[in-house]
C-alpha positions as CSV (number, residue, x, y, z in Angstrom):
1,X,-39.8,31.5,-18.8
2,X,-37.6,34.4,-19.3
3,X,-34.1,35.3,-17.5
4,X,-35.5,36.9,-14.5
5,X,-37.1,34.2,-13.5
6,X,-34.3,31.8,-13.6
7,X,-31.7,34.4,-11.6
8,X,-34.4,34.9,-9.2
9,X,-35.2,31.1,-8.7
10,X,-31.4,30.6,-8.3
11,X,-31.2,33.2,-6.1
12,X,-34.1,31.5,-3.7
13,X,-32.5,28.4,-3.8
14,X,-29.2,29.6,-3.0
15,X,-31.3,31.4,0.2
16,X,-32.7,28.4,1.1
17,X,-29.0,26.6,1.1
18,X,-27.5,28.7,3.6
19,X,-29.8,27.0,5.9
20,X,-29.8,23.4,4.9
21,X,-27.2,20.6,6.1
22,X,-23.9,20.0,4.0
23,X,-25.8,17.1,1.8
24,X,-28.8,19.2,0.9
25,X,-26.8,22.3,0.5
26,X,-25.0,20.9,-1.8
27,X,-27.6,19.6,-4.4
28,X,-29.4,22.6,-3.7
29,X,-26.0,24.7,-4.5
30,X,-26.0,22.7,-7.8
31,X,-29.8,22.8,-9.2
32,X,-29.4,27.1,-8.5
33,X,-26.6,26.8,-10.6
34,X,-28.7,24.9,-13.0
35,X,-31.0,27.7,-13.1
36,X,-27.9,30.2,-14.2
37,X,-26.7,28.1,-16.4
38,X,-30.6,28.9,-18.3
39,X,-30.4,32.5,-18.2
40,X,-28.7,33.7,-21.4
41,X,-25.2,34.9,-21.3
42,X,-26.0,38.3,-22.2
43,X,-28.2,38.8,-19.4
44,X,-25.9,37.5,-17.0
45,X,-23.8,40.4,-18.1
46,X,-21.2,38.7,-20.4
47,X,-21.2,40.3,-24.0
48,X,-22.1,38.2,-27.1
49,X,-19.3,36.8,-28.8
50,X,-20.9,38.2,-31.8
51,X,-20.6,41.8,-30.6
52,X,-17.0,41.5,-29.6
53,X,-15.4,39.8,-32.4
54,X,-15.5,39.9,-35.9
55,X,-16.6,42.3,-38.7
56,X,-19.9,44.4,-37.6
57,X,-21.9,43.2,-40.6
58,X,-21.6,39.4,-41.1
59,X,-23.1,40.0,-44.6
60,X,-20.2,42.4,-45.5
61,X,-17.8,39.3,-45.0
62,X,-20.0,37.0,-47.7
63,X,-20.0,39.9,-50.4
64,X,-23.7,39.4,-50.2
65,X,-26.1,42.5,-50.2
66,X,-29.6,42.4,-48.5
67,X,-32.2,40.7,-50.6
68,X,-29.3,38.4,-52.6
């Protein structure tokens, strides 16, 4: 399954919420929350830690060269 499947799920369950009573729009509040929780956190629109901190080229910070 990829990530737009699991934001649009969410966002049919969440859909489906707004008209169910208090208990079921509750558990229903929590599983589409489950489904965001799937969706990768660069898709959700939060950067990669890996692009926002640290040196550029991982391999520059071993001394290693490509192929060593």
């Amino acid at each position: 399954m990829d990530d737009a499947f699991y934001r649009e799920r969410a966002q049919h369950i969440r859909q489906l919420a707004k008209e169910a009573d208090p208990f079921i729009k509750k558990r229903l509040l929590r599983l589409a929350s489950n489904y965001d929780a799937m969706t990768t956190p660069y898709a959700r629109g939060l950067a990669p830690s890996n692009l926002t901190d640290g040196p550029a080229d991982n391999l520059a910070e071993t001394g290693r060269g490509h192929g060593e």
